[in-house]
N, C-alpha and C positions, 0 to 999 in steps of 0.2 A: 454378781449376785447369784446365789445359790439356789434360789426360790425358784420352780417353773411359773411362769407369768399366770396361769392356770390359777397357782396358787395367792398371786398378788391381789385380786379381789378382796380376799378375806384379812389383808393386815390392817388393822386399826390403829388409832393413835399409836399408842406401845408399840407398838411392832413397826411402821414407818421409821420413828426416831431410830429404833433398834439394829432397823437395815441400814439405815442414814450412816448410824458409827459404824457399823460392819463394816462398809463402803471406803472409810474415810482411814482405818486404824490399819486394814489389808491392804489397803495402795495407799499407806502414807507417805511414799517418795516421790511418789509422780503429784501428789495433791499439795504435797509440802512442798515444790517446786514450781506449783502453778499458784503458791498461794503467798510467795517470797515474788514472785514476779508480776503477779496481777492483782492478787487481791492486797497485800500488803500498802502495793499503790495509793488503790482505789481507798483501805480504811485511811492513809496518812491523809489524805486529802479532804477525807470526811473531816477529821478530827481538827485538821490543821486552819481549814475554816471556819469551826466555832470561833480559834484563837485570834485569828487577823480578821475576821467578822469585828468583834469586840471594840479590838485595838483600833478601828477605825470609826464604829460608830460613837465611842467615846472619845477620840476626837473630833468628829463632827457635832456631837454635844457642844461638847466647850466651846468650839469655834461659832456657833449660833448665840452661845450662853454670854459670848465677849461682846456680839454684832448688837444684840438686846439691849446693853448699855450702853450704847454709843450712839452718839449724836449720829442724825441724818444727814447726809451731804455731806460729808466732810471726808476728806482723806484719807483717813481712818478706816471709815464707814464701807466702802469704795473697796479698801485692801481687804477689810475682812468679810465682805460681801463676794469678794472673786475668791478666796480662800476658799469661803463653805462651798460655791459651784463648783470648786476645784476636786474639794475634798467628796464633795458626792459623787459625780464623773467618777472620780478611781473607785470610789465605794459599789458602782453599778458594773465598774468595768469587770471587778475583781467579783461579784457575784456571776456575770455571764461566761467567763473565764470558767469560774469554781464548776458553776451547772452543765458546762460544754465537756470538763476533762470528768469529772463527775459520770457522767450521759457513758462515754466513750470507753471508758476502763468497767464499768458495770455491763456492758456489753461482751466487752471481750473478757471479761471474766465470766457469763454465763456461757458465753460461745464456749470457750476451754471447757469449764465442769461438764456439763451437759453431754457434749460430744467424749468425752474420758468415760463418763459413767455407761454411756449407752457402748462403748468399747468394752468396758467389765461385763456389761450384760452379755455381747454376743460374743464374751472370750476372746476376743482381738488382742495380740502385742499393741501395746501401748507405751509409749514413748514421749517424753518432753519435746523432742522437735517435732513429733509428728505434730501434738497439739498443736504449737505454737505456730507450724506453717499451716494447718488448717484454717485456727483463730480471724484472720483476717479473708477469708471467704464467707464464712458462717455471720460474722459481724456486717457485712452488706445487706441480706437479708433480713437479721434480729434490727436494724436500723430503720426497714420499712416497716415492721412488727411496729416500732416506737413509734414512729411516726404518725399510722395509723391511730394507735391506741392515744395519743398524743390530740389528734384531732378529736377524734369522741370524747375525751375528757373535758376540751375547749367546746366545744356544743355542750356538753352537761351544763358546765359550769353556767356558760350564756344564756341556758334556760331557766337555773335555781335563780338566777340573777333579777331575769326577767320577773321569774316568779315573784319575786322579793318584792320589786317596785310594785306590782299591782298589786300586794298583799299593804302595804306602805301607803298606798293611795287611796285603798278602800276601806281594812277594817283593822290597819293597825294599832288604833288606840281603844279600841274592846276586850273584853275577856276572853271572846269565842276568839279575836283575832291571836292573843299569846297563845291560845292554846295551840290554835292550827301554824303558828308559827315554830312549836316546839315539835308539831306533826313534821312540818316541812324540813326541819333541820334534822330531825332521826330519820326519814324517807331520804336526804341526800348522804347523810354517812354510810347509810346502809347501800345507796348504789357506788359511790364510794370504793367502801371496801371489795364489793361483788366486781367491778370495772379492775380493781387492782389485781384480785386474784386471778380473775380474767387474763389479763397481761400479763403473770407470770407465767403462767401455763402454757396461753399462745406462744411466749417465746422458747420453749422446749419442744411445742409441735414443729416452729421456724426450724429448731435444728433439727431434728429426724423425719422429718415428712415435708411432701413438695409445697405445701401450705406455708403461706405468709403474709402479711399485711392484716386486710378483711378476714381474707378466708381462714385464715389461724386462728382468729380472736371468736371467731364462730366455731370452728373445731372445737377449740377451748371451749368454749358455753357448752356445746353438747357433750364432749365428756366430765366437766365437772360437775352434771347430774347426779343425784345418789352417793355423792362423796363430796356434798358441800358444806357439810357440817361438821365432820374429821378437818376440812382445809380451811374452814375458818377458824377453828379454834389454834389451827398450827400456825396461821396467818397471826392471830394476837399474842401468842406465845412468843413468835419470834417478835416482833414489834413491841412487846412489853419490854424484852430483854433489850432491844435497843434502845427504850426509851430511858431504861435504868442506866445502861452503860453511858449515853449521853449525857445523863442528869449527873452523874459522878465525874467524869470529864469539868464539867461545866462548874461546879461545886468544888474539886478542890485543883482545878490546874488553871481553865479563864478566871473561874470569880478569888481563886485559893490564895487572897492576898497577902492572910495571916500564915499560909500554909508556908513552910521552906521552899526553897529551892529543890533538895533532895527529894522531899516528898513528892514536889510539883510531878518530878522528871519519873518517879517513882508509879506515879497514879496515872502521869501519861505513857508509860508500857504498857501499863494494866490493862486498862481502856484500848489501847492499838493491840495487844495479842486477845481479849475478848473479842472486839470487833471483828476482827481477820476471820476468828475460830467461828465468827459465828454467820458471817457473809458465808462461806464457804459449806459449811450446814445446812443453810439456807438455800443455798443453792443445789445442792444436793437432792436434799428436801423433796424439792420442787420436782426435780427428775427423776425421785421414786413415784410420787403422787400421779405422775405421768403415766408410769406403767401400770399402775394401782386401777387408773380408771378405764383405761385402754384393756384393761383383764375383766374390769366389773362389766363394761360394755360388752362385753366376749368379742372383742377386735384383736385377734390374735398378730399381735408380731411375729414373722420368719425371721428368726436368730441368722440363719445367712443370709436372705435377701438383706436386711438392714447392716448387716458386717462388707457387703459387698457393696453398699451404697455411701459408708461409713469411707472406703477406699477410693472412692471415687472423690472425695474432697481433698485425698492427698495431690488429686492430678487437676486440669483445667476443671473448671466447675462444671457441675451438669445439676439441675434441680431433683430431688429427690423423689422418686415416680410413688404415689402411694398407694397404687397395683403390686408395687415390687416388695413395699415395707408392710401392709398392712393384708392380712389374708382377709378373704370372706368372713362378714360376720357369722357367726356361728350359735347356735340357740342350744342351750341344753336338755334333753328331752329328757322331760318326767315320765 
């Protein structure tokens, strides 16, 4: 990146994306080779379980649809009764499976980007093996980040829940009650998203500062102060364009019965090099928006204190000291 970090405060939407391609077009070798090896993965496996998602709940359809007409007790009943427990089993196995390799390559694809890009920032040679033997250091830590941020999302959840039943019990069949219920479901979207963008950022402080778990996911809060309205709108930008890519997958390659074969095979590249191109963006993204706010807060990064800390995950791990990465705050005088 070309920018002195000085200057990273004042880029706004436009100019984030703008850096983002910079980023991505200037070290398209090392990106295109972390993007053939990790993110390539991570989108086949997005994509590949819409298709065997399907393929399976439509035969556990049928197999309930067969058990519905069939006499009780009987033989029959019995076989196609141990079929559908059967067929659910694999249907849970292959979703905990899906969410585990899923979890694991989303990782070690942030770990890679993250740590490359803050290598462009402080002019470091960069290198495919160096990444690739960093990647499983950095993935330990971005793992407690998940984790963390994992549990507080399960406490939210337990509380709207909560919430729900005693809204349920007391004035859910009023007017005042639909409305505060429509209160309650925009008051949870909205922590929602704030909790998601949270986690992403946490996990870019995971990689370049000694913060992790808690104390990340709080870094993260305090600097995406004053830049939370640039990061939400980039948050739904990218999520729209997933949800389009998804929705055309799903339209003409799962549901595409009328559609060819060629076509099928056609719209499933489309979909797989969209999605790659745009994980990768995303990820990006996220690691400029880092420096973005890390400059608004005047939290000046040492290009060489964080280049030599950056070398230090090529060897035994040591945690990232943020005396070494982060100078004194600094205040601009008027």
């Amino acid at each position: 990146m070309e920018r002195e970090q000085e200057e990273m405060q004042f880029l706004g939407l436009f100019d984030i994306y703008l850096e983002s391609c910079k980023i991505i077009f200037r070290w398209k070798k090392i990106f295109t080779q972390i993007t053939l090896s990790l993110i390539l993965p991570l989108s086949f496996i997005f994509l590949a379980h819409e298709e065997v998602s399907e393929i399976l709940y439509w035969r556990i359809r049928r197999t309930e649809h067969r058990l519905r007409w069939t006499k009780t007790g009987t033989p029959k009943y019995e076989k196609l009764s141990d079929l559908a427990s059967s067929e659910w089993a694999y249907y849970m196995i292959f979703r905990a499976v899906y969410f585990t390799f899923l979890l694991i390559f989303s990782l070690l694809c942030t770990s890679a980007v993250v740590y490359t890009v803050a290598c462009i920032y402080t002019a470091r040679e960069i290198t495919f093996k160096k990444v690739m033997s960093v990647v499983p250091k950095v993935w330990k830590r971005l793992m407690v980040t998940f984790l963390c941020t994992f549990f507080t999302w399960f406490a939210y959840n337990i509380i709207f829940v909560l919430t729900l039943i005693l809204w349920g019990a007391t004035i859910a069949d009023s007017t005042a009650g639909a409305v505060i219920f429509m209160i309650l479901l925009i008051l949870y979207l909205i922590g929602f998203v704030y909790m998601t963008i949270i986690w992403q950022l946490a996990s870019v402080v995971t990689v370049l500062e000694d913060s992790y778990g808690f104390k990340a996911m709080l870094k993260s809060k305090d600097l995406i102060k004053g830049k939370m309205f640039i990061t939400i709108i980039i948050f739904f930008m990218l999520n729209f364009t997933l949800v389009i890519i998804n929705f055309v997958f799903k339209a003409y390659v799962v549901y595409g019965w009328r559609v060819g074969v060629l076509k099928k095979i056609g719209f499933g590249v489309l979909c797989l090099g969209l999605l790659l191109n745009l994980i990768l963006f995303g990820l990006i993204i996220q690691t400029v928006i880092y420096f973005v706010c890390k400059s608004y807060h005047h939290e000046n990064i040492d290009k060489s204190a964080l280049s030599d800390h950056l070398e230090v995950y090529l060897g035994d791990y040591v945690p990232l000291k943020a005396k070494d990465v982060q100078l004194e705050e600094y205040h601009v005088q008027l």
